[in-house]
C-alpha positions in Angstrom: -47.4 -84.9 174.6 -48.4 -84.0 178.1 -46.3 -87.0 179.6 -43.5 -85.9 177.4 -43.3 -82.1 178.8 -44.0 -83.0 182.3 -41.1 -85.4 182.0 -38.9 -82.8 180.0 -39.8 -80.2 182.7 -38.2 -83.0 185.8 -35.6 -84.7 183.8 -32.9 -83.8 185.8 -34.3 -85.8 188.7 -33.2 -89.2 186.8 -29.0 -89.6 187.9 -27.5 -88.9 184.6 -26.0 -86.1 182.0 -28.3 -85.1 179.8 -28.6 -81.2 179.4 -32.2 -78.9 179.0 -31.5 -77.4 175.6 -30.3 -81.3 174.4 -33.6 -82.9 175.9 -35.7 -80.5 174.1 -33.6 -80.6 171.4 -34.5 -84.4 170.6 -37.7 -84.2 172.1 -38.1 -82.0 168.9 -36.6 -84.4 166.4 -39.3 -86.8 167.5 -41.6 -84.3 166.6 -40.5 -83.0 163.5 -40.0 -87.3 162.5 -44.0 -88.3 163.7 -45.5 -84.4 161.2 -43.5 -86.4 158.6 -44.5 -89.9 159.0 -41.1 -91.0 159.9 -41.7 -94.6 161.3 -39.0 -96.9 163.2 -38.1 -98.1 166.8 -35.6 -96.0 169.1 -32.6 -97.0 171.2 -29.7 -96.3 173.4 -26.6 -97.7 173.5 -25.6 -97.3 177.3 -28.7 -96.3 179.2 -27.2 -95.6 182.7 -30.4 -95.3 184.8 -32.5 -93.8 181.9 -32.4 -90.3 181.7 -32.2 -90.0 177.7 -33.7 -93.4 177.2 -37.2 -92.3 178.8 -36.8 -89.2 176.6 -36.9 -91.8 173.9 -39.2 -93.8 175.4 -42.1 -91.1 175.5 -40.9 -90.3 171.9 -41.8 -93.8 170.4 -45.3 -94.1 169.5 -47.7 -96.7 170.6 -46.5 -99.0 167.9 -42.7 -98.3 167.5 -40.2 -100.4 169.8 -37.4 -98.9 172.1 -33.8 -100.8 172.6 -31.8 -100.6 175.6 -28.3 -102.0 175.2 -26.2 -101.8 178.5 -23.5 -103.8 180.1 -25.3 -103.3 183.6 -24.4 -105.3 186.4 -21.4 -106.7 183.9 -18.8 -104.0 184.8 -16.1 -106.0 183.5 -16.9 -105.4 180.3 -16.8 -101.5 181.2 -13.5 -101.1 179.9 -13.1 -97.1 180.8 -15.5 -97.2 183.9 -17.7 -94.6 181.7 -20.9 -94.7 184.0 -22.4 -97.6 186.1 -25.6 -98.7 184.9 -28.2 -100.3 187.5 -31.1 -102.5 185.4 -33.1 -102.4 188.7 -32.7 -98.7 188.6 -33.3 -98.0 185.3 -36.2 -100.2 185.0 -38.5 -98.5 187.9 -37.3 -95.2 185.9 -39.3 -95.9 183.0 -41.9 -97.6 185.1 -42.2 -93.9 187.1 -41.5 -91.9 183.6 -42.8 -94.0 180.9 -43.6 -97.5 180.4 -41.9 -101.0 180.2 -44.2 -101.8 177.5 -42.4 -102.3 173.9 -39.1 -101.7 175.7 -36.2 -104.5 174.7 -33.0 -105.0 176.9 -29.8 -106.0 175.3 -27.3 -106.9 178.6 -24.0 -106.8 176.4 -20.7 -104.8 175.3 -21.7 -103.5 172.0 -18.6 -104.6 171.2 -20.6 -108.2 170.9 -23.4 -107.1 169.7 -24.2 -106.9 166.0 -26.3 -104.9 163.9 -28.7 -108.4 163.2 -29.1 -108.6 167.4 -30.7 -105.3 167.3 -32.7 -105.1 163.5 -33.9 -108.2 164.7 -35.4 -107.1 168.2 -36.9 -103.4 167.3 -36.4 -103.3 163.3 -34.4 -100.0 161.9 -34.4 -97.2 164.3 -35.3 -93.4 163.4 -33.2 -92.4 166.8 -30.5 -94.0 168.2 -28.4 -91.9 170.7 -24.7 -93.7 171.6 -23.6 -92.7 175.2 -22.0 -96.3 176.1 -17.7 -97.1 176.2 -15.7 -94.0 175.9 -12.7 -95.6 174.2 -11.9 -94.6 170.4 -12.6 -98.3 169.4 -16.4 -98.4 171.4 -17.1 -94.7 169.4 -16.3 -96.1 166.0 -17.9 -99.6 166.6 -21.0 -97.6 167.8 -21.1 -95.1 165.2 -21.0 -98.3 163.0 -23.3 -99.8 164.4 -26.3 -97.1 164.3 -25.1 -96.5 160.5 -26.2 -100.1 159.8 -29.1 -99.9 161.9 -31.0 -96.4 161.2 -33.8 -95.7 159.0 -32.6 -94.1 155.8 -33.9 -90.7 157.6 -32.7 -91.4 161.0 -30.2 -89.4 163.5 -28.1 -90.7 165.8 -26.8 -88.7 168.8 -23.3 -89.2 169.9 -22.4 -88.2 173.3 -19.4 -86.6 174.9 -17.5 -85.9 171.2 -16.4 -81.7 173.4 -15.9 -83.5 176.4 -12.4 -83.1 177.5 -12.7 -86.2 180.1 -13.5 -88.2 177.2 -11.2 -87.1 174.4 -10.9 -90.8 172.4 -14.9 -90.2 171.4 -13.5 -87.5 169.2 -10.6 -90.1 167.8 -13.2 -92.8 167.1 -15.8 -90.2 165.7 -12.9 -88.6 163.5 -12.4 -92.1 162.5 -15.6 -92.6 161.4 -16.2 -89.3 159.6 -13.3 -89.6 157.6 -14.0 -92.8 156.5 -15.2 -92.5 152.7 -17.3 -95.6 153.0 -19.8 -94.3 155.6 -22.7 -92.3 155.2 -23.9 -90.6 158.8 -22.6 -87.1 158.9 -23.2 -84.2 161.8 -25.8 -81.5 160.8 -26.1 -80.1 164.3 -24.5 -79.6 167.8 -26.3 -78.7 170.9 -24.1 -78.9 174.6 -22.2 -82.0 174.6 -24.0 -83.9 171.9 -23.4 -84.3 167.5 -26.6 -85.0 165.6 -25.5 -87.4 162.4 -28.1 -88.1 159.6 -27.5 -88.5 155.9 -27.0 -85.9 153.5 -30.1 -86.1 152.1 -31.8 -85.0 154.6 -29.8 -82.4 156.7 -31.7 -79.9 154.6 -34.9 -81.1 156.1 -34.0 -81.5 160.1 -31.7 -78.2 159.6 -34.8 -75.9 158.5 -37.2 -77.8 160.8 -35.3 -77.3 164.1 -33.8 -73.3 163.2 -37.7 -72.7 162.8 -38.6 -74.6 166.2 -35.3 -73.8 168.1 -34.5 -70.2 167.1 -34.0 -69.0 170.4 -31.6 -71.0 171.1 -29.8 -71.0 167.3 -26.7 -69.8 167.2 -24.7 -69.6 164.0 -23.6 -72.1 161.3 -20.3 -73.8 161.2 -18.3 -76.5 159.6 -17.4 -80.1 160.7 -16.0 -83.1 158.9 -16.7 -80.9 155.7 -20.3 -80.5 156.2 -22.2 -77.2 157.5 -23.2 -77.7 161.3 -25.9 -75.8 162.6 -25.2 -75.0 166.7 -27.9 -74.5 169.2 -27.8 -73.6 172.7 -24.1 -73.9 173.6 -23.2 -70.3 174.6 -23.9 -69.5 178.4 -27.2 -68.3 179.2 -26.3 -65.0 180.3 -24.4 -64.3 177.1 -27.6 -65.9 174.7 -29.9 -63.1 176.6 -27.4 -60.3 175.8 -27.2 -61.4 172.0 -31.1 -61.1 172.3 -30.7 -58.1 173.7 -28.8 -56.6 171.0 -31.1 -57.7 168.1 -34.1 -56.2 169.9 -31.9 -52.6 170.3 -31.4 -53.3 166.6 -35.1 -53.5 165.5 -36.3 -50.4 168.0 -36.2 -46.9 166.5 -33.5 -45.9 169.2 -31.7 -48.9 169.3 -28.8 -47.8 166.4 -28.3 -44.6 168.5 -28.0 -46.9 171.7 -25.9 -49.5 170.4 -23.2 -46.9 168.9 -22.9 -45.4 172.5 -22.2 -48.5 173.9 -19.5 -49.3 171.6 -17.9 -46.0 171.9 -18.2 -46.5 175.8 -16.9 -50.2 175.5 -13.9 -48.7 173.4 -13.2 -45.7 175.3 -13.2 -48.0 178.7 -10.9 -50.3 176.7 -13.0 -52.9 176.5 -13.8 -55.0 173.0 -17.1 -54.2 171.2 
């Protein structure tokens, strides 16, 4: 666990777009999967150099497999030009990071790959994060892809569904959420990134991470029909002054304090 926070603490020296409340985020999933003796291998579908796969990497225990699935030097098959993955790159990464042991590299579209190609390399994954094509039909084959490939209690992480340079990851997601016949649903959001499990166990991750994350909790929401919990989306500066407030709320003065403000706030003209 040393390796894992030294590396959580430097992430953002790997090229890449993977966000400090996300990283911790999953680095906590991991955790919250090994006190429960959730087994099964972890992957990435489009790895770039390896910013979240190391995350994933350092998450797999000594006898669980990780999957890398990249087009790499194959920018042809890169259809939107979403990222430019370098193998040589990515590979002294996780040598710097992590380790090349247990670690499986699938050099295709996903588009040709099928959920046999990767059961058959690493077995059912308990993590699978999907940051590869940014078209609406890569987001819905991907999304099919880890639903045929998790562990009954795995999450997947979907990239990019808020991100307004990528808006067909929310048509392919929508796609796939509406869809009556699938089974992965969103139980949480955290900048940039939709956590999907199965119903039957949002319950679980949803307690587990409010207890472990509630600094950085928000509020509840709704999504596809299902109740979202969000984490670490609001700008810092405006999480510190929400913490702010519940602490005035808890002193003895605080009450008193807080109805000054408002009446200053209204009297100024500004909103409570």
């Amino acid at each position: 666990m040393d390796r894992l926070e030294h590396y959580l603490r430097r992430h953002a020296r790997i090229p890449g777009w993977l966000d400090d409340h996300s990283a911790r985020f999953i680095a906590e999933i991991g955790r919250i999967q090994a006190a429960r003796g959730l087994k099964g291998s972890v992957a990435e579908i489009g790895v770039h150099m390896g910013r979240l796969f190391i995350l994933l990497r350092l998450l797999a225990a000594a006898d669980e497999q990780a999957l890398a699935l990249d087009v790499f030097h194959n920018q042809q098959l890169n259809v939107d030009a979403s990222g430019r993955g370098d193998e040589e790159r990515f590979r002294a990464n996780i040598r710097r990071w992590a380790s090349m042991q247990n670690v499986e590299i699938i050099r295709a579209s996903s588009l040709n790959v099928t959920a046999r190609d990767i059961l058959s390399r690493v077995g059912p994954c308990r993590l699978l994060s999907i940051d590869g094509g940014h078209t609406a039909q890569c987001t819905l084959n991907d999304l099919h892809l880890a639903e045929d490939t998790v562990t009954e209690s795995g999450v997947v992480i979907l990239d990019d569904y808020f991100n307004p340079s990528w808006p067909d990851v929310a048509t392919g997601a929508a796609r796939f959420l509406i869809d009556p016949t699938t089974s992965l649903r969103p139980f949480a959001i955290t900048p940039n990134k939709i956590y999907l499990a199965r119903p039957g166990y949002h319950g679980l991750y949803a307690t587990a991470l409010r207890a472990a994350q509630h600094d950085f909790y928000e509020k509840e929401s709704r999504m596809f029909g299902f109740q979202v919990a969000i984490f670490g989306v609001e700008p810092d500066t405006y999480r510190l002054e929400k913490r702010l407030k519940r602490w005035l709320k808890e002193s003895i003065a605080g009450p008193g304090l807080l109805s000054v403000r408002r009446r200053v706030r209204l009297a100024t003209g500004r909103q409570k």
